[in-house]
C-alpha positions, 0 to 999 in steps of 0.5 A: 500500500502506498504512502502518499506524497506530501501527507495523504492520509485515510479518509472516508470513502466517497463517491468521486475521487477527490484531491485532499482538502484542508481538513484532510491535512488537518487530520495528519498534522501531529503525525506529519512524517509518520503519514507521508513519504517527504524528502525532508524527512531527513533534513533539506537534501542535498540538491535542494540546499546547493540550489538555495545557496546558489541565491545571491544576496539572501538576506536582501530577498524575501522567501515564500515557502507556499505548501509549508506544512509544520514549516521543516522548511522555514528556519533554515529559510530564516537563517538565510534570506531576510524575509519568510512567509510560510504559507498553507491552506491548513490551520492545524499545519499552519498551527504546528508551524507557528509552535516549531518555528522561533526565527523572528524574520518569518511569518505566516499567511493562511492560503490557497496555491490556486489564489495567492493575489496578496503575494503577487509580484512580492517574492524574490524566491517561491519554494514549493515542496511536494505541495502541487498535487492536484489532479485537476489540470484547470486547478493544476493551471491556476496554481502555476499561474499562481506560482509565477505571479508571486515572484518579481521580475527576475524571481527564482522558483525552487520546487520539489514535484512528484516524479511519475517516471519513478513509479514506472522506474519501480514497475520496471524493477518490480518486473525485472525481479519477477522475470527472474523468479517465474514465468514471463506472463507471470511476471506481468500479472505480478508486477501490475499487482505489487505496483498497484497498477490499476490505481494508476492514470498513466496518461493523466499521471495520477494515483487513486485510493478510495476518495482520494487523487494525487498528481505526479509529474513527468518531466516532460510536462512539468517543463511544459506547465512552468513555461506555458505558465510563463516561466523561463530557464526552467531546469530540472534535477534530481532528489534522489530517495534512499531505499529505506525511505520509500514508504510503501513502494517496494525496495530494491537496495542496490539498485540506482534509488527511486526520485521526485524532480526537482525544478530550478525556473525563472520569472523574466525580467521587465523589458527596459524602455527603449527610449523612443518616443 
C-alpha cells in the first residue's frame, strides 16, 4: 500500500475521487512524517540546499515557502534570506508551524496555491515542496499561474514535484525481479499487482485510493506547465530517495534509488524602455 506524497492520509470513502482538502491535512498534522513519504524527512537534501545557496544576496530577498506544512522548511529559510512567509491552506499545519518555528524574520499567511493575489509580484524566491498535487489540470493551471505571479521580475522558483517516471522506474524493477523468479506472463500479472497498477492514470499521471487523487509529474510536462505558465530557464534535477525511505513502494537496495524532480525556473525580467518616443 502506498504512502502518499506530501501527507495523504485515510479518509472516508466517497463517491468521486477527490484531491485532499484542508481538513484532510488537518487530520495528519501531529503525525506529519509518520503519514507521508517527504524528502525532508531527513533534513533539506542535498540538491535542494546547493540550489538555495546558489541565491545571491539572501538576506536582501524575501522567501515564500507556499505548501509549508509544520514549516521543516522555514528556519533554515530564516537563517538565510531576510524575509519568510510560510504559507498553507491548513490551520492545524499552519498551527504546528507557528509552535516549531522561533526565527523572528518569518511569518505566516493562511492560503490557497490556486489564489495567492496578496503575494503577487512580492517574492524574490517561491519554494514549493511536494505541495502541487492536484489532479485537476484547470486547478493544476491556476496554481502555476499562481506560482509565477508571486515572484518579481527576475524571481527564482525552487520546487520539489512528484516524479511519475519513478513509479514506472519501480514497475520496471518490480518486473525485472519477477522475470527472474517465474514465468514471463507471470511476471506481468505480478508486477501490475505489487505496483498497484490499476490505481494508476498513466496518461493523466495520477494515483487513486478510495476518495482520494494525487498528481505526479513527468518531466516532460512539468517543463511544459512552468513555461506555458510563463516561466523561463526552467531546469530540472534530481532528489534522489534512499531505499529505506520509500514508504510503501517496494525496495530494491542496490539498485540506482527511486526520485521526485526537482525544478530550478525563472520569472523574466521587465523589458527596459527603449527610449523612443
Amino acid at each position: 500500500m502506498h504512502r502518499w506524497h506530501g501527507g495523504c492520509c485515510r479518509v472516508p470513502r466517497v463517491s468521486a475521487a477527490r484531491e485532499m482538502r484542508a481538513r484532510d491535512w488537518d487530520r495528519v498534522a501531529a503525525d506529519y512524517f509518520g503519514e507521508i513519504v517527504s524528502p525532508l524527512a531527513a533534513g533539506i537534501p542535498r540538491p535542494f540546499s546547493r540550489a538555495l545557496a546558489a541565491i545571491p544576496d539572501p538576506a536582501r530577498k524575501t522567501v515564500a515557502d507556499l505548501g509549508c506544512g509544520i514549516g521543516t522548511l522555514l528556519e533554515p529559510l530564516a537563517a538565510r534570506f531576510g524575509r519568510v512567509i510560510g504559507v498553507d491552506f491548513s490551520a492545524a499545519m499552519l498551527a504546528r508551524a507557528r509552535a516549531d518555528c522561533r526565527a523572528r524574520n518569518v511569518t505566516f499567511r493562511r492560503a490557497d496555491l490556486a489564489d495567492l493575489r496578496p503575494l503577487h509580484g512580492t517574492l524574490d524566491v517561491a519554494t514549493t515542496v511536494n505541495s502541487v498535487l492536484t489532479p485537476d489540470p484547470e486547478r493544476l493551471d491556476r496554481v502555476f499561474g499562481e506560482l509565477l505571479a508571486v515572484l518579481r521580475p527576475g524571481g527564482v522558483l525552487l520546487g520539489i514535484f512528484p516524479s511519475m517516471e519513478a513509479v514506472l522506474y519501480s514497475g520496471f524493477l518490480i518486473h525485472e525481479r519477477a522475470r527472474r523468479r517465474t514465468s514471463a506472463a507471470r511476471a506481468r500479472a505480478v508486477t501490475s499487482l505489487v505496483l498497484e497498477r490499476a490505481k494508476y492514470d498513466f496518461v493523466h499521471g495520477t494515483y487513486r485510493e478510495d476518495a482520494r487523487a494525487q498528481k505526479f509529474f513527468y518531466a516532460f510536462e512539468l517543463t511544459y506547465r512552468l513555461r506555458r505558465a510563463g516561466f523561463r530557464r526552467v531546469r530540472l534535477g534530481r532528489v534522489p530517495y534512499p531505499w529505506d525511505a520509500v514508504g510503501g513502494y517496494e525496495r530494491f537496495p542496490g539498485e540506482p534509488p527511486m526520485w521526485d524532480w526537482l525544478v530550478h525556473a525563472r520569472r523574466p525580467r521587465l523589458q527596459a524602455p527603449s527610449g523612443r518616443g
